[in-house]
C-alpha positions in Angstrom: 77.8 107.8 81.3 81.3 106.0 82.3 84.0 108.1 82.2 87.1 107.5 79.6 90.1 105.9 80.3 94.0 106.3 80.3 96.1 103.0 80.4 93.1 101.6 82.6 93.2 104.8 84.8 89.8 106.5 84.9 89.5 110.1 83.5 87.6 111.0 86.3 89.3 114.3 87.9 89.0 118.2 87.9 92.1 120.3 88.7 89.9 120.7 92.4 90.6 116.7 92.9 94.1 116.9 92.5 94.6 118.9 94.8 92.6 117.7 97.4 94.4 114.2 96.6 97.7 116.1 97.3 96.5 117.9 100.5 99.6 115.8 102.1 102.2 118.5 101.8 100.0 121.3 103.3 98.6 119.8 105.7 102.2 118.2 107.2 103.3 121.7 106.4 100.6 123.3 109.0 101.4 120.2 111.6 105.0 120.0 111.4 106.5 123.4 110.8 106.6 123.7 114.8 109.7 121.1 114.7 111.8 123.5 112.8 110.8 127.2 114.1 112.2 125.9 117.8 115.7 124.9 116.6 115.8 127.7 113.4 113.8 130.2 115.1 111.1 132.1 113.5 112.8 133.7 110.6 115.2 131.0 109.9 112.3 128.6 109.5 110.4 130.9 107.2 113.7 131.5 105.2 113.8 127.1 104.6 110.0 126.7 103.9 109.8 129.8 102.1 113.1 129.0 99.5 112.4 125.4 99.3 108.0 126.1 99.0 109.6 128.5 96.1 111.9 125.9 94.5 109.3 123.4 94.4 106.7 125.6 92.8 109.3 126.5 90.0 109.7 122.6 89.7 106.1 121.9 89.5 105.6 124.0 86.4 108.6 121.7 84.9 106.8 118.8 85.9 103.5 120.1 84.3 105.4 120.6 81.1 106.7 117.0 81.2 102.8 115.5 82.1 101.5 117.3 79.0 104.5 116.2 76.7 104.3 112.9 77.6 100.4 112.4 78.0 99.1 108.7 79.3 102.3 108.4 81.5 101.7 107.1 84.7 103.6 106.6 87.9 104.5 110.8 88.3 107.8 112.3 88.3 109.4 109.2 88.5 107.8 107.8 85.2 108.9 110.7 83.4 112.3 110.6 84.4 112.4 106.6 83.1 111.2 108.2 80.4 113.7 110.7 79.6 117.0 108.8 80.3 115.4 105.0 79.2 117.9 105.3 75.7 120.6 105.8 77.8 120.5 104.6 81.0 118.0 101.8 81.9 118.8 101.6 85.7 118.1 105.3 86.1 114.8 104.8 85.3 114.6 101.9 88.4 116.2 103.6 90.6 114.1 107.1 89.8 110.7 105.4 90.2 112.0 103.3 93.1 113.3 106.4 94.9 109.7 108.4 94.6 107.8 105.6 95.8 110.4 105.1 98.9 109.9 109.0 99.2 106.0 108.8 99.3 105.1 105.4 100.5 107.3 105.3 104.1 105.1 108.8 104.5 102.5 106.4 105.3 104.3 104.7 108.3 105.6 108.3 109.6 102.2 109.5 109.6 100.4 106.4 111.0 102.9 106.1 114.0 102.4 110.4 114.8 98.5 109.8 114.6 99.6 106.6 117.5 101.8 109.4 119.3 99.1 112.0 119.9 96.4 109.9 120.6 97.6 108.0 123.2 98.9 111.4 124.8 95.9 112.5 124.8 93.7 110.1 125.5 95.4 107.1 126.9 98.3 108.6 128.6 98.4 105.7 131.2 98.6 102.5 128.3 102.1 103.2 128.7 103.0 99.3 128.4 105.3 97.7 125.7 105.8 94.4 123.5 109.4 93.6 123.0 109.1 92.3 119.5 112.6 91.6 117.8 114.3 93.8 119.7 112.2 96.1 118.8 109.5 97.7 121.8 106.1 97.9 120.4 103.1 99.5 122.3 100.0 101.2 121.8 101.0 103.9 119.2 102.0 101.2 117.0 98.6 99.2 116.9 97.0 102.6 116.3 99.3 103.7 113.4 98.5 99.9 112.0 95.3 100.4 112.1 95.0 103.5 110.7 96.7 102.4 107.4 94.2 99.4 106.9 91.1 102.5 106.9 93.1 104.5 105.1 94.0 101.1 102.6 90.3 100.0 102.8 89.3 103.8 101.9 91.9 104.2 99.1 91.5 100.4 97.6 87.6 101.6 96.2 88.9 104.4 94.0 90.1 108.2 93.7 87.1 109.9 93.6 85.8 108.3 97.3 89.0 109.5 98.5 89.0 113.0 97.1 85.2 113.3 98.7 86.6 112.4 101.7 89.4 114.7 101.8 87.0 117.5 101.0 85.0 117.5 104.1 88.4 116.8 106.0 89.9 120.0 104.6 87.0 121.9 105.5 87.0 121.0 109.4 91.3 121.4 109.1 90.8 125.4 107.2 88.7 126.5 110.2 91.7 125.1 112.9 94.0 126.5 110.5 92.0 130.0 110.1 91.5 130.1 114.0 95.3 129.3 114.3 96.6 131.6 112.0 94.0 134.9 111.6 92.5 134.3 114.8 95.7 135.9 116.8 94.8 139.5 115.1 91.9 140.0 116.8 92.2 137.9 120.2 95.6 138.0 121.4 98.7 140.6 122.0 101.6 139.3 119.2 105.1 139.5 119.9 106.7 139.9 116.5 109.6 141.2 118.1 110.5 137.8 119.6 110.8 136.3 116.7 114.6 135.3 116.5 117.6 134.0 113.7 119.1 130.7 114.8 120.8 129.4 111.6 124.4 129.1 112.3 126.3 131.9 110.4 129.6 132.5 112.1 131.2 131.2 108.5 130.3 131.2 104.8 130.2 127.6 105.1 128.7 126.8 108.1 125.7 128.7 107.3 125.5 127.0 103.4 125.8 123.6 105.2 123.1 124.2 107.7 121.1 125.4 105.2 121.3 122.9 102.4 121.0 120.2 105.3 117.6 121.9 106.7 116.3 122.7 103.4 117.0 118.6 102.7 114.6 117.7 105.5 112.2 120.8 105.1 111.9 119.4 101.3 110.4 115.9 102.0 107.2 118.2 102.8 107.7 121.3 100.6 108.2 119.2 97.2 105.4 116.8 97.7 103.0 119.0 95.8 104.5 117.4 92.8 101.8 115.0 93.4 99.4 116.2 91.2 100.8 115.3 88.9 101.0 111.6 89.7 97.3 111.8 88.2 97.8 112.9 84.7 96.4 110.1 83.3 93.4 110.6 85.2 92.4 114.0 84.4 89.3 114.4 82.0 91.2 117.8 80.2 95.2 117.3 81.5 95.8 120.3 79.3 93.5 122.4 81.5 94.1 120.4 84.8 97.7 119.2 85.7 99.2 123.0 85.0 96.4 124.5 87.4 95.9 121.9 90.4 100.0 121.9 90.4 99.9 126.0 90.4 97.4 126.1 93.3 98.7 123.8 95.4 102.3 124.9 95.7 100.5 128.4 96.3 98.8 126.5 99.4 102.0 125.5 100.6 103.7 129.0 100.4 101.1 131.2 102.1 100.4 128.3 105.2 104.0 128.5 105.5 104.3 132.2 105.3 101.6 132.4 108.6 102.5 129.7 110.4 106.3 130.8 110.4 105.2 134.5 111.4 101.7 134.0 113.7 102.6 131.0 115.7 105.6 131.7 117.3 104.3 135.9 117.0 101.2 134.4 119.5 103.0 131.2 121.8 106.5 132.0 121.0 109.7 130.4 120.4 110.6 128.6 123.4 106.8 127.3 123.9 106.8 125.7 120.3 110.1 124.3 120.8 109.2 122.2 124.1 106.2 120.8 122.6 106.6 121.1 119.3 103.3 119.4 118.3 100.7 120.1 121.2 101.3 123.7 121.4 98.7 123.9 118.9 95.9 123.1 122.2 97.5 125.9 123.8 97.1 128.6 121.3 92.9 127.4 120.4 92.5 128.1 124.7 93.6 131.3 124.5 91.4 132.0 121.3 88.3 129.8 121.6 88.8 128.8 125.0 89.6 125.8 126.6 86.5 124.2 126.0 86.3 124.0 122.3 90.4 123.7 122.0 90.3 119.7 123.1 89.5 119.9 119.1 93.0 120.4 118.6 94.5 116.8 118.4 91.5 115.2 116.5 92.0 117.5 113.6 95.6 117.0 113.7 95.1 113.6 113.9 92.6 114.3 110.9 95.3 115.8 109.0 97.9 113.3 109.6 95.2 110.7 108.3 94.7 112.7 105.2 98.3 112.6 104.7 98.4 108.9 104.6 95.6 108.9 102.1 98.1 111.2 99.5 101.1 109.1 100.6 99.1 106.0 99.6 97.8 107.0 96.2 101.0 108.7 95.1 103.4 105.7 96.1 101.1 103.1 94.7 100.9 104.7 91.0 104.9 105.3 91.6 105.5 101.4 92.1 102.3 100.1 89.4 104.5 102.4 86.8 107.6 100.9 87.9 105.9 97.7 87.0 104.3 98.5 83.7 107.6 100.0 82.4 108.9 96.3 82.9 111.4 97.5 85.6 110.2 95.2 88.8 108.1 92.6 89.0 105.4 91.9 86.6 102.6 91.2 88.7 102.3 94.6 90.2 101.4 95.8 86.4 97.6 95.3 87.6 94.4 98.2 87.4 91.3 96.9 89.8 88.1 97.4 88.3 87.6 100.7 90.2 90.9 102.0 88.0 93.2 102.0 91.0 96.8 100.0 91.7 95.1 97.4 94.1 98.0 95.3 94.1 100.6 98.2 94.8 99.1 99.8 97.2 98.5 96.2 99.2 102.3 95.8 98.9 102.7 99.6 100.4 100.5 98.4 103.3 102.2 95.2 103.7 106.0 96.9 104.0 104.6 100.0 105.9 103.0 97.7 108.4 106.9 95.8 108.4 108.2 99.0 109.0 105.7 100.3 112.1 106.6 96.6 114.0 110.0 95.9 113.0 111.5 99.5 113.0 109.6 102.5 114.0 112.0 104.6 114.1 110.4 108.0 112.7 113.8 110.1 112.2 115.7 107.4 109.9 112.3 106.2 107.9 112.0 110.0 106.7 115.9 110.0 106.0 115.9 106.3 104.0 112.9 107.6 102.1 113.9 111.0 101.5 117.3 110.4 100.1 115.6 108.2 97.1 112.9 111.0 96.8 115.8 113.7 96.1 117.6 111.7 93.8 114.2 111.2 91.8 113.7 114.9 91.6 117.1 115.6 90.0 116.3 112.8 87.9 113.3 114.0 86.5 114.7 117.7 86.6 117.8 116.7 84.3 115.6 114.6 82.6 113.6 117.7 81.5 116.5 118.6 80.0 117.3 115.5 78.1 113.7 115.1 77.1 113.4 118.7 75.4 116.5 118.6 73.6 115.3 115.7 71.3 112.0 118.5 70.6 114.4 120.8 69.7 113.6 122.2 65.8 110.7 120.1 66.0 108.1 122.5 67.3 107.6 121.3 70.8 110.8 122.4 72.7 110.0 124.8 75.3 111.7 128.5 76.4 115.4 128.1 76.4 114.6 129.7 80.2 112.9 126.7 81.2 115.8 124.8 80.4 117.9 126.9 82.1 115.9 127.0 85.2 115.6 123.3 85.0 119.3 123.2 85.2 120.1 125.6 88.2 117.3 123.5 90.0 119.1 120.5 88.9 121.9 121.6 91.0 120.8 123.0 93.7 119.5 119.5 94.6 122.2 117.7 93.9 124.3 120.1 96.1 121.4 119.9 98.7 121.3 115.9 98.8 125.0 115.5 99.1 125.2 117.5 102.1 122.1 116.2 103.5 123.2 112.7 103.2 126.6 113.3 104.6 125.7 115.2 107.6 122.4 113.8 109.1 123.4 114.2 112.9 123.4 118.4 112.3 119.7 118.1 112.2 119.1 115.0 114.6 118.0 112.6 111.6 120.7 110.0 112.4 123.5 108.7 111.1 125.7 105.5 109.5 122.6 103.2 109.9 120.0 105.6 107.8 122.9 106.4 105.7 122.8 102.5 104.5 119.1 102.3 105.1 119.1 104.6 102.2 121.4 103.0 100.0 119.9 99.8 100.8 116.7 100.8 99.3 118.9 102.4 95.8 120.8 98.6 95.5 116.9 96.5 96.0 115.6 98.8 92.9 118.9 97.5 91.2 118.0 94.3 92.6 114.2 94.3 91.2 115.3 95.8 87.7 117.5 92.7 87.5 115.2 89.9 88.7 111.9 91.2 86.0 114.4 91.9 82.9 116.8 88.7 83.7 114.6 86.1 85.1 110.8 87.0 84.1 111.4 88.7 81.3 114.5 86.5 80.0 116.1 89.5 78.3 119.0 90.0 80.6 119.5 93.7 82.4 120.1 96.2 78.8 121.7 99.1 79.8 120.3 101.3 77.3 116.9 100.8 75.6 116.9 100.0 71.8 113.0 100.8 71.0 112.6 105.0 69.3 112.0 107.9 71.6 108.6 108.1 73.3 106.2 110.3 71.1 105.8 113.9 72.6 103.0 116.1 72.2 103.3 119.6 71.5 104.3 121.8 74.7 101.6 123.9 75.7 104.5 126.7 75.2 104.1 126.6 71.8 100.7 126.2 71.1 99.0 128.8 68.9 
């Protein structure tokens, strides 16, 4: 019996999918921490994770509310904040949906080119050679992170349900690392919780506010991303059920592998260890548990996981850009569902411009600034848009808690405050400077650019400012169910 669909997306997935479709955020989480406990320290890299892993789980439940109130949207967070502010500001909605697929879809290129990184440190260490190729040196890393996104294309091109079986046996073999790495300490090794150290700048009030809204900007391109579940409302056989609880479980995910990692793996290698090799200390730590012969498991599996990761990146900035498409605000051929109820053309067009970006510009540091700055602008887009959304449900029924609001608002500024300071002080954190900075805006005026070119020129209804058709119809919120 074929499962029903939604807008040509296949109803296909338990809450259990979704979040093995999002297993991005925890497993970059798990990977990655080690590049902020060296420069933060211990505690000050649980304080980020831990207040931005917080933030996004509040978030998520916003976001739930939104999928259910709005059922049939596709394209995530984005969508729904085109959605909300559509009536009264068109170009919002571009540059929303435009923003969260720059945020998931150069995720793809970061990933490929760290999966390039390890493996030629590890197992071609002397195919040191390089291409010059527009100025630009290309070498072996490159051709691996290429490669890598045409499996991971190939794999995510034949539907959601091969990848999500995929990503179950992945997360299986990445648990027991991450059990060995994170329990295994208690009963193997002496810990040194004493060593763990405070290195957030606090000599003022507003050097330690900077430093932290900066951090928690780069901490959040990781922390945030379990908004993903949401991506797939449409393709949930019981959303009401589904979104809330695969959104719930995988922030949870995020908070507790960030509560161990920032505690037990400086506690068992410490500080300094993590901070000179940031990514490999993990080898070190599986000798001195499992021993040295079972540890050269260490960089497959994270190579594993950074695989994984493309696989989320993939499927989240594909729907992103096929719903920027099907809201009429780029152009119209990406409106397209294959046969096997996936974006084909999308996510060819993510591979395409990811595979532009691993050759022509590989430069890790300023992809994840360019994309990040668009993905924080979508979040306070979609968060004010909650706001906007609700107050036309207001005496109708459907409007949820005044709290929720409320929440929605605080959260709405928090982020604007974080992606101000972010974007104005890169260099505090190492993650550039001018060049990202118009990287980053570059990519805010080409959604402009898009929106223009489908409602002027395909379209022939020139840019409109402001929508003229009635609100979108909104289901009851959950909240007010009896």
């Amino acid at each position: 019996m074929s499962s029903p669909k939604t807008n040509g997306y296949i109803q296909s997935l338990k809450w259990s999918d979704g979040v093995l479709l999002s297993l991005g955020p925890p497993i970059t989480t798990f990977c990655l921490i080690g590049l902020e406990i060296g420069p933060l320290g211990a505690w000050g890299a649980l304080a980020i994770w831990c207040m931005t892993s917080l933030i996004a789980l509040a978030q998520n439940m916003i976001f739930a509310d939104m999928a259910l109130a709005l059922p049939g949207c596709s394209g995530g967070i984005g969508a729904f904040a085109h959605q909300a502010w559509r009536r009264d500001a068109t170009p919002l909605g571009a540059i929303a949906i435009f923003g969260y697929w720059t945020g998931w879809s150069f995720s793809l290129a970061v990933n490929g080119l760290q999966i390039g990184r390890l493996a030629q440190a590890q197992w071609f260490p002397t195919w040191t050679g390089t291409v010059r190729l527009l100025g630009n040196e290309i070498g072996l890393p490159h051709c691996i992170a290429g490669l890598m996104m045409v499996v991971v294309f190939t794999i995510n091109i034949r539907g959601v349900r091969l990848v999500a079986s995929i990503n179950r046996i992945a997360s299986c073999l990445l648990g027991v690392m991450a059990l060995i790495c994170l329990v295994g300490p208690f009963f193997t090794v002496r810990l040194n919780f004493h060593d763990l150290h405070w290195h957030l700048p606090h000599t003022s009030a507003f050097t330690f506010f900077q430093a932290m809204l900066v951090w928690s900007f780069i901490a959040s391109w990781t922390t945030y991303g379990t908004e993903l579940c949401a991506t797939f409302a449409p393709e949930y056989h019981n959303p009401r059920f589904h979104i809330r609880l695969a959104l719930l479980v995988s922030s949870m995910l995020v908070i507790g592998i960030t509560i161990l990692s920032c505690v037990m793996l400086p506690a068992t290698e410490g500080e300094a260890a993590i901070n000179a090799d940031p990514i490999g200390f993990y080898v070190d730590i599986l000798n001195r548990i499992i021993g040295p012969g079972l540890a050269n498991i260490a960089i497959p599996v994270m190579c594993l996981a950074q695989f994984v990761a493309m696989g989320s990146a993939i499927s989240g900035s594909s729907r992103a850009l096929h719903g920027l498409a099907a809201r009429g605000l780029t152009v119209r051929q990406l409106d397209s569902i294959n046969e096997r109820g996936v974006p084909g053309r999308a996510m060819t067009i993510d591979l395409v411009i990811n595979l532009f970006i691993v050759f022509f510009i590989s430069d890790i540091t300023g992809i994840i600034f360019a994309g990040n700055v668009g993905y924080i602008l979508c979040i306070i887009l979609a968060l004010s848009g909650f706001i906007r959304l609700h107050y036309a449900r207001r005496g109708a029924g459907g409007a949820p808690p005044w709290r929720m609001i409320g929440v929605a608002g605080v959260l709405t500024l928090f982020n604007m405050s974080m992606l101000v300071v972010g974007f104005c002080n890169p260099s505090l954190v190492g993650y550039g400077g001018r060049r990202e900075q118009l990287i980053a805006l570059s990519a805010i005026v080409l959604a402009l650019l898009m929106c223009l070119y489908r409602r002027g020129i395909q379209d022939k209804g020139g840019l409109r400012l402001r929508e003229r058709d009635p609100e979108p119809a909104l289901s009851v919120s959950p909240h007010n169910e009896a």
